[in-house]
N, CA and C atoms of all chains as a GROMACS GRO file, in nm:
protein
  390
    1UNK      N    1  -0.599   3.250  -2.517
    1UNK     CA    2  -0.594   3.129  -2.597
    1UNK      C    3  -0.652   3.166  -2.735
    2UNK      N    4  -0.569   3.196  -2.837
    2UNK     CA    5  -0.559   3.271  -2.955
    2UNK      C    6  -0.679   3.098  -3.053
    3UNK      N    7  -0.784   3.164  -3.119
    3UNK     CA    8  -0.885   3.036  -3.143
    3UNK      C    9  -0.813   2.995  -3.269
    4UNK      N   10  -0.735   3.064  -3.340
    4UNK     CA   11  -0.773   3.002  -3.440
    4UNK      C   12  -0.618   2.951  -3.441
    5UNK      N   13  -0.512   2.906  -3.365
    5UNK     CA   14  -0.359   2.872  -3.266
    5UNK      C   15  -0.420   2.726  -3.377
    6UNK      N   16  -0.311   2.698  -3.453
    6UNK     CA   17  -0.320   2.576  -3.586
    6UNK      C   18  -0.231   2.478  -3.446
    7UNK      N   19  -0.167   2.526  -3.287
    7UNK     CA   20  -0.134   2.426  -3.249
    7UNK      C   21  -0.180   2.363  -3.187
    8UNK      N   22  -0.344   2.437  -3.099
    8UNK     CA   23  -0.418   2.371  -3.061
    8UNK      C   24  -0.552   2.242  -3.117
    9UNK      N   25  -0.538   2.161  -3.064
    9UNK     CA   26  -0.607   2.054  -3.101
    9UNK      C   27  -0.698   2.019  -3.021
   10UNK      N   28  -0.797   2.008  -3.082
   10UNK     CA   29  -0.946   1.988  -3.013
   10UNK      C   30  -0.971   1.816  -2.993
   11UNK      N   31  -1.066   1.798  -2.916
   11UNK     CA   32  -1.174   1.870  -2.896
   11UNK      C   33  -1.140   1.980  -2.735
   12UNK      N   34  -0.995   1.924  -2.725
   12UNK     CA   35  -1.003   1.980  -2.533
   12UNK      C   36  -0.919   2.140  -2.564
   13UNK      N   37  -0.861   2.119  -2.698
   13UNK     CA   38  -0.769   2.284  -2.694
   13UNK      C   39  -0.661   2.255  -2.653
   14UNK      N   40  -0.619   2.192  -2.594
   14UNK     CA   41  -0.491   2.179  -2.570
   14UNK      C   42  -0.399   2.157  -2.673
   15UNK      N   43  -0.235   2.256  -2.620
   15UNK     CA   44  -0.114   2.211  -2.787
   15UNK      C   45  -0.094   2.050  -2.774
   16UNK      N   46  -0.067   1.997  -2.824
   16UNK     CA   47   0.016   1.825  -2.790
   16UNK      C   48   0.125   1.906  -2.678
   17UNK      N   49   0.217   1.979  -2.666
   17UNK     CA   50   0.303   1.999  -2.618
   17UNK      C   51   0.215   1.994  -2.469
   18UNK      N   52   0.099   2.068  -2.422
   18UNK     CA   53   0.066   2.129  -2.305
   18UNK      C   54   0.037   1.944  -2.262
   19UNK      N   55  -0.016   1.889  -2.368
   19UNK     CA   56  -0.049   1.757  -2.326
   19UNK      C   57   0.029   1.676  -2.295
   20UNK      N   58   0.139   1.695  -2.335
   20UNK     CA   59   0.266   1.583  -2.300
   20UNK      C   60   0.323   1.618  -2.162
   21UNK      N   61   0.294   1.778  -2.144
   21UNK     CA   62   0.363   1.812  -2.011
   21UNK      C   63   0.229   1.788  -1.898
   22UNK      N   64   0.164   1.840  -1.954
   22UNK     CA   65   0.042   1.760  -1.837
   22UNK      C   66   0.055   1.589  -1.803
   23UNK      N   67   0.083   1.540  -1.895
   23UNK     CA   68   0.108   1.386  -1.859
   23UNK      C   69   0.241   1.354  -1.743
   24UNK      N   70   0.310   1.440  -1.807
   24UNK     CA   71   0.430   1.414  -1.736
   24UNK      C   72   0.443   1.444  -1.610
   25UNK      N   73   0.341   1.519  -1.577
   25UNK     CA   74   0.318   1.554  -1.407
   25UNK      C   75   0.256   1.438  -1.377
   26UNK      N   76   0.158   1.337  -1.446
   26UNK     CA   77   0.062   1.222  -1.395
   26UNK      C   78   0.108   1.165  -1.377
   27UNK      N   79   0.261   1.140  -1.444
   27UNK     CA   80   0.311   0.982  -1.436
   27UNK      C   81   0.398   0.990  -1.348
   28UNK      N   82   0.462   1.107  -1.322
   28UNK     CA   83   0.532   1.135  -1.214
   28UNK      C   84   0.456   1.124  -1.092
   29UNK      N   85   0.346   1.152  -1.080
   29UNK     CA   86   0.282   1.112  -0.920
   29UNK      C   87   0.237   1.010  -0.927
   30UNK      N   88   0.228   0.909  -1.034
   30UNK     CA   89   0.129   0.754  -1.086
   30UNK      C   90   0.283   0.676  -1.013
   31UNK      N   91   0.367   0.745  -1.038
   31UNK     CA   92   0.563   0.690  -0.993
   31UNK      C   93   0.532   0.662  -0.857
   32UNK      N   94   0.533   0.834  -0.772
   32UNK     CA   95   0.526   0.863  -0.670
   32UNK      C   96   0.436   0.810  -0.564
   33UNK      N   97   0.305   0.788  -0.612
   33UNK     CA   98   0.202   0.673  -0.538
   33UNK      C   99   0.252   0.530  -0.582
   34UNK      N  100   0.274   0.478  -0.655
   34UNK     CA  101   0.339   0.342  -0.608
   34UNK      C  102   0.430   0.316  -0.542
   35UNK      N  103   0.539   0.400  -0.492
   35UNK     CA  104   0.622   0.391  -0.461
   35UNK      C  105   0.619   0.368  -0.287
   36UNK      N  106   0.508   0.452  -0.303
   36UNK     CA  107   0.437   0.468  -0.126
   36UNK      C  108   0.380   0.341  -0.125
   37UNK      N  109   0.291   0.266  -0.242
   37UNK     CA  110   0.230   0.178  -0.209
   37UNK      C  111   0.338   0.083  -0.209
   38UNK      N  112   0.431   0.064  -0.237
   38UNK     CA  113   0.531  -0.050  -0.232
   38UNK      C  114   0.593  -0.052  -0.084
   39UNK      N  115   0.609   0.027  -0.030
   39UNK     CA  116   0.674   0.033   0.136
   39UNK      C  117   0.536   0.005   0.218
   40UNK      N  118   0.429   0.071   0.173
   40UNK     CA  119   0.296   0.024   0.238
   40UNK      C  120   0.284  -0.145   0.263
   41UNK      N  121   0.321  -0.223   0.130
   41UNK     CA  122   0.296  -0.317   0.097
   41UNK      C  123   0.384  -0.422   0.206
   42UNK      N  124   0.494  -0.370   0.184
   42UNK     CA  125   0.636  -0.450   0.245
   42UNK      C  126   0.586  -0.434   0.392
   43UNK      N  127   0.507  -0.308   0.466
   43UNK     CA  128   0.522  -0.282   0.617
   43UNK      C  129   0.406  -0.395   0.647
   44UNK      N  130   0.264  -0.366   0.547
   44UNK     CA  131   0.150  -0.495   0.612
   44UNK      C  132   0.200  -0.617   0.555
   45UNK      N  133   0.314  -0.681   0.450
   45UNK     CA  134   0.381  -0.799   0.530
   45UNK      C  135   0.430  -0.800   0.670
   46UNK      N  136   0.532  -0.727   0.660
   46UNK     CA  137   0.615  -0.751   0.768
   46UNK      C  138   0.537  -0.761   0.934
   47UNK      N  139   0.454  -0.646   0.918
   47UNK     CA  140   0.350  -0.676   1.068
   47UNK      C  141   0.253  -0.691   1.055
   48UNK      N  142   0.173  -0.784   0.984
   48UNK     CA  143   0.055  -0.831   0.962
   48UNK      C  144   0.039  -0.982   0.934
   49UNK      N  145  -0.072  -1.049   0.963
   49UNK     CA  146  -0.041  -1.214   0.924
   49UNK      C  147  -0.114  -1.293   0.760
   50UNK      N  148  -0.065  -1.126   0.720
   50UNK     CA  149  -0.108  -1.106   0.572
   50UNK      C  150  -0.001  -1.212   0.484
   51UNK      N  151  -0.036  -1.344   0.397
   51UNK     CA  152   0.041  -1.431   0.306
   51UNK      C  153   0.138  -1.527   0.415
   52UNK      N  154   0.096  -1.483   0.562
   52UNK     CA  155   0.139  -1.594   0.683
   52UNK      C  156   0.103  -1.729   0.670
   53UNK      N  157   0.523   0.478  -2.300
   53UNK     CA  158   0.364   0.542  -2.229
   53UNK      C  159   0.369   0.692  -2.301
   54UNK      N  160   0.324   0.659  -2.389
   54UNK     CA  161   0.309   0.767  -2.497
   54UNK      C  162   0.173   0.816  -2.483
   55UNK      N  163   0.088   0.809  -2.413
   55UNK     CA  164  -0.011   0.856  -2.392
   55UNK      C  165  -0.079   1.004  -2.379
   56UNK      N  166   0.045   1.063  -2.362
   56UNK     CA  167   0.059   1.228  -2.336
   56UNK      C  168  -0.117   1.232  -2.456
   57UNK      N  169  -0.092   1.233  -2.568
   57UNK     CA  170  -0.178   1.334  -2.638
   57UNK      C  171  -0.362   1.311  -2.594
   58UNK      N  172  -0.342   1.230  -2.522
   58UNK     CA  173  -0.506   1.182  -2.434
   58UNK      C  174  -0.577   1.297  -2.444
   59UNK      N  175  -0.497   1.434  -2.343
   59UNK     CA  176  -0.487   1.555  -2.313
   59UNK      C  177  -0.599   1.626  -2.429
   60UNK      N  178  -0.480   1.602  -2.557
   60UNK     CA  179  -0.569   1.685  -2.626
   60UNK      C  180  -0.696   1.654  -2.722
   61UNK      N  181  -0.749   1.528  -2.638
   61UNK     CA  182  -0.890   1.477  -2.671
   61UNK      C  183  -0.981   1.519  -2.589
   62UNK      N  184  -0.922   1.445  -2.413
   62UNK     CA  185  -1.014   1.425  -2.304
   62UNK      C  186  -0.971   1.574  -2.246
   63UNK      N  187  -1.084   1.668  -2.186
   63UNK     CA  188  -1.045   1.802  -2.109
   63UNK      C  189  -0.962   1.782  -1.996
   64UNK      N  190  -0.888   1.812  -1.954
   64UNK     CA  191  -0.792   1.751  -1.836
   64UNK      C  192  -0.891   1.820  -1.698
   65UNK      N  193  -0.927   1.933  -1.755
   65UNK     CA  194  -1.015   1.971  -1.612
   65UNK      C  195  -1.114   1.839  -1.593
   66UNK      N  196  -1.168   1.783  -1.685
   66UNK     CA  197  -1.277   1.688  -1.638
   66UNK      C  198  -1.174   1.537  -1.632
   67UNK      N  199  -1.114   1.537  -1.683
   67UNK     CA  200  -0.977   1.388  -1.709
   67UNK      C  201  -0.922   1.347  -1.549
   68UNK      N  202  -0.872   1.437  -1.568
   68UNK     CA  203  -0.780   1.421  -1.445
   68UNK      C  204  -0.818   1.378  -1.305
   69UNK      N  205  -0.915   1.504  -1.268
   69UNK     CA  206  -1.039   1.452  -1.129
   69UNK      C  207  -1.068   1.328  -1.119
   70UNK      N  208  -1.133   1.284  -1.266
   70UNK     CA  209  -1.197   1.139  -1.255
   70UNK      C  210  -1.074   1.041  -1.247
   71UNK      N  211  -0.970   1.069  -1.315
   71UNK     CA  212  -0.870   0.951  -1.296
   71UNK      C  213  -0.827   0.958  -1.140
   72UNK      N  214  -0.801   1.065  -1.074
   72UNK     CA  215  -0.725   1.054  -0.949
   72UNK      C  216  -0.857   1.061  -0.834
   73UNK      N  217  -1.017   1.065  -0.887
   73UNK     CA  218  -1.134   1.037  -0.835
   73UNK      C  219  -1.119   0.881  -0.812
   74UNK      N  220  -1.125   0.796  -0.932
   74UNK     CA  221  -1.103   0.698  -0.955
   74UNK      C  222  -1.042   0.574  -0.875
   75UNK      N  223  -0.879   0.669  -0.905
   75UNK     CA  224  -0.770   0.559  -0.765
   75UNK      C  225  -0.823   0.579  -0.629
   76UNK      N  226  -0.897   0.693  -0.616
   76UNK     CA  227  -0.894   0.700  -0.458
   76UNK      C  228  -1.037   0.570  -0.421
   77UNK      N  229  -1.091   0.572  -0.559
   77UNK     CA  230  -1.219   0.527  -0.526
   77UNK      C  231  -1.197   0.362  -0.476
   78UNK      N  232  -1.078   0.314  -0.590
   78UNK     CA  233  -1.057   0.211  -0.553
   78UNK      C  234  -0.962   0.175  -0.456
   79UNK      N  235  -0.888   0.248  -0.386
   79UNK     CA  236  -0.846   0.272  -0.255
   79UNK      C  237  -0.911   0.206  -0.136
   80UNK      N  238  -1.025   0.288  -0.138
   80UNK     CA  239  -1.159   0.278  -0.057
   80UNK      C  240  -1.187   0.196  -0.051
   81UNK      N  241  -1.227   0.095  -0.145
   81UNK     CA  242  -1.322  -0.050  -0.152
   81UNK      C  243  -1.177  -0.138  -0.103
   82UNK      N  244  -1.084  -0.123  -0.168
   82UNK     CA  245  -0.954  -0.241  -0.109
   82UNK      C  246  -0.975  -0.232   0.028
   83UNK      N  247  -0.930  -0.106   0.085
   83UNK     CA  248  -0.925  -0.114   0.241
   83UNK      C  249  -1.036  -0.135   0.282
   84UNK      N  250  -1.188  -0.096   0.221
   84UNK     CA  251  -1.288  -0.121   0.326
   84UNK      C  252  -1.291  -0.323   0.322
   85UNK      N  253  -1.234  -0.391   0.177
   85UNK     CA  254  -1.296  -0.492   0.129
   85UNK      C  255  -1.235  -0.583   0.302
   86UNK      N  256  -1.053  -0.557   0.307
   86UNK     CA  257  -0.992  -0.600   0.411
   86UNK      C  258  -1.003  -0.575   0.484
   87UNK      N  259  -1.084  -0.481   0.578
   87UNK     CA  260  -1.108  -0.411   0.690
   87UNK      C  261  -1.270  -0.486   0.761
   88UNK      N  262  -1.308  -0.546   0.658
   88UNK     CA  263  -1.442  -0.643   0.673
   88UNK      C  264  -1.446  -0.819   0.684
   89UNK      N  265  -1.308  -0.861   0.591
   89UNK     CA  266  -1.242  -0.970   0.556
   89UNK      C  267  -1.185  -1.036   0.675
   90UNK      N  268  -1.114  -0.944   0.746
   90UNK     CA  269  -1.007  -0.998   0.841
   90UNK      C  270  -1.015  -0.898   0.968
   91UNK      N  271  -0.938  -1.037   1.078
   91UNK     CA  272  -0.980  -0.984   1.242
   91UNK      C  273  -0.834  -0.849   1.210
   92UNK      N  274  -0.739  -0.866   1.170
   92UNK     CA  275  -0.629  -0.774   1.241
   92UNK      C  276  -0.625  -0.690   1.201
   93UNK      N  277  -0.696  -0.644   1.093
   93UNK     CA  278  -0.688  -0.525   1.054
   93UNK      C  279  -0.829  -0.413   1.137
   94UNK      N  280  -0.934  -0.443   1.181
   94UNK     CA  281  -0.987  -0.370   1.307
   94UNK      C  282  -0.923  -0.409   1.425
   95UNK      N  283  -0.866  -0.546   1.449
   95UNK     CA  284  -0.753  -0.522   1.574
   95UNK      C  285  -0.657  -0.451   1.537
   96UNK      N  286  -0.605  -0.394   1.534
   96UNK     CA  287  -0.530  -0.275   1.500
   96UNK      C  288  -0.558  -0.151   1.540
   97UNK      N  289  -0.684  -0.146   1.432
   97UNK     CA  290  -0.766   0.023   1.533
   97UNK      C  291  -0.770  -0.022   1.660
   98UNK      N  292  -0.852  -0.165   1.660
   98UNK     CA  293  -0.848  -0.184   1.851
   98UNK      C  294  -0.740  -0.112   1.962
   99UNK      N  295  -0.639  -0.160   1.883
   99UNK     CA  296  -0.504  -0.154   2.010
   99UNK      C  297  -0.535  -0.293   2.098
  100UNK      N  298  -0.408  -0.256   2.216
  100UNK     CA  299  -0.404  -0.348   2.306
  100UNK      C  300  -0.315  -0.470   2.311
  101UNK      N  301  -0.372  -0.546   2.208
  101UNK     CA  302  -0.286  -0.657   2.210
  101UNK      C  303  -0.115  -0.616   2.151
  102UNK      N  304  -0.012  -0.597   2.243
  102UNK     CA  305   0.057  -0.547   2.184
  102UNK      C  306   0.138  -0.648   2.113
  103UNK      N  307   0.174  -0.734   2.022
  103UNK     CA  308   0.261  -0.830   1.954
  103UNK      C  309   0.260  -0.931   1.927
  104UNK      N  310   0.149  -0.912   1.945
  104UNK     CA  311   0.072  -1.074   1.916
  104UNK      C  312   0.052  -1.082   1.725
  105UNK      N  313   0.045  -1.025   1.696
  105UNK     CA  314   0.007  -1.059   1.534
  105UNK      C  315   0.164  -1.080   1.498
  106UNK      N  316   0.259  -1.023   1.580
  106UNK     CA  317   0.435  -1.042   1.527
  106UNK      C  318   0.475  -1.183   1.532
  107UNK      N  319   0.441  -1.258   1.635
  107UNK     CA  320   0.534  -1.349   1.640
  107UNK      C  321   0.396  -1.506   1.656
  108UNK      N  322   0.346  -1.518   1.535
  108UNK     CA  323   0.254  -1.599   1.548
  108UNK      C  324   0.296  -1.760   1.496
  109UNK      N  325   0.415  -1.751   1.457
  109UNK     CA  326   0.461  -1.884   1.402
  109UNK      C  327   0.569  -1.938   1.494
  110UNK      N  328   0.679  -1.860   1.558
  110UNK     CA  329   0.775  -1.869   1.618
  110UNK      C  330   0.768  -2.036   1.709
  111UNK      N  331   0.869  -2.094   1.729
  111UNK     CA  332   0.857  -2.187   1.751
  111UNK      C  333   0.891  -2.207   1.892
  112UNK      N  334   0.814  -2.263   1.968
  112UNK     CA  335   0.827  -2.223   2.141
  112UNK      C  336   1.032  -2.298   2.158
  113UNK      N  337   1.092  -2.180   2.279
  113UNK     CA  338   1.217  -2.203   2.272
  113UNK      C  339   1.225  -2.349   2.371
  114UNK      N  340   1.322  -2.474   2.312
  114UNK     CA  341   1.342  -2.587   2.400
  114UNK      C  342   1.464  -2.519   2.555
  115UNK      N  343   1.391  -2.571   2.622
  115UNK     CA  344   1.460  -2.594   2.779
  115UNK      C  345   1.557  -2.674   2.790
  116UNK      N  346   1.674  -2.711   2.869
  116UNK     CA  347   1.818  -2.710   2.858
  116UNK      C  348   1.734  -2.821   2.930
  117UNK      N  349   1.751  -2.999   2.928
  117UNK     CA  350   1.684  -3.084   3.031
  117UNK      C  351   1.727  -3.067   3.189
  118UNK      N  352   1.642  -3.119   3.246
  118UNK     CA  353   1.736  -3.068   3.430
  118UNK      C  354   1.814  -3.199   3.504
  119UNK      N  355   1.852  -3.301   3.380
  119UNK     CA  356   1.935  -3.406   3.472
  119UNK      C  357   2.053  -3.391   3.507
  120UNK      N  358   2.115  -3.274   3.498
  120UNK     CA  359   2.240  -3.237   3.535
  120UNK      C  360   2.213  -3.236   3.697
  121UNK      N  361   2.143  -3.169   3.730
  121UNK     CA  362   2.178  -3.181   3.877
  121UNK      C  363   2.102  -3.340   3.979
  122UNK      N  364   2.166  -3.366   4.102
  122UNK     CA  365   2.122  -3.491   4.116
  122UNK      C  366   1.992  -3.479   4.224
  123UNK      N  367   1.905  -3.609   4.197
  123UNK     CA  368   1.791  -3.581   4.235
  123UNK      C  369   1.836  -3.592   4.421
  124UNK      N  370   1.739  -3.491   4.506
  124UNK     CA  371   1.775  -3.459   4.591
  124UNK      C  372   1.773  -3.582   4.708
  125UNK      N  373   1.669  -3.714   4.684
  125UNK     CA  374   1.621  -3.808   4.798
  125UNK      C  375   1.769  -3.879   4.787
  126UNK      N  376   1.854  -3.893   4.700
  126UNK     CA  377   1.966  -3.990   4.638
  126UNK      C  378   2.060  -3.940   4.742
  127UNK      N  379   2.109  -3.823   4.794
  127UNK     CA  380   2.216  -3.814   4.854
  127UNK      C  381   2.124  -3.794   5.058
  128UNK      N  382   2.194  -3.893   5.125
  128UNK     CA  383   2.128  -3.871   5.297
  128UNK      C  384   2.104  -3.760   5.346
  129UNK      N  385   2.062  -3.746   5.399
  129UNK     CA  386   2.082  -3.579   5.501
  129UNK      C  387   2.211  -3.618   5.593
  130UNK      N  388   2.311  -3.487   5.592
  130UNK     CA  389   2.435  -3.554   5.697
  130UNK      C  390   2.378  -3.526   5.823
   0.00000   0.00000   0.00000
């Protein structure tokens, strides 16, 4: 990690680029866990006397 | 959700943990909050009762009346 890299941006060092792709893994599993929580959601309606 | 450049403020080694520290944390308190709140959700771990939390509204089924057939003192013995 070359220090004096004009693409890294502090305070963490990271390029914007490394940061956008790091995000893009978060939001992709931020996707991926709701998605679980939405069938979660639908199953403790369906067999639970949850909003009964 | 333009948020990407967070990254290059917050260290992701320390960012990240705490955010996905975080959800799990509040994970925890939801399920423990309902797991303290309400009977069916430790009936559940219980076991046993098998279907009883399914069909708690269902409306008992009506019986076909029995005056079709005739009452038995009405006809003699031959």
């Amino acid at each position: 990690m070359a220090d004096n890299d004009p693409n890294r941006v502090w305070p963490s060092g990271l390029t914007t680029r490394e940061a956008e792709e790091l995000h893009d893994g978060l939001k992709q599993g931020t996707r991926i866990f709701g998605a679980i929580a939405v069938i979660a959601h639908i199953l403790a309606f369906m067999n639970t006397p949850w909003l009964h | 959700m333009n948020e990407g450049k967070i990254w290059t403020v917050v260290n992701p080694s320390v960012g990240v943990p705490l955010f996905l520290g975080g959800v799990t944390a509040i994970a925890l308190i939801v399920h423990f909050a309902i797991l303290s709140h309400t009977t069916w959700f430790s009936g559940y771990w219980q076991g046993g009762a098998r279907g009883m939390a399914a069909a708690p509204v269902t409306a008992p089924a009506v019986t076909a009346p029995a005056a079709a057939t005739p009452t038995p003192a009405a006809t003699p013995a031959p």
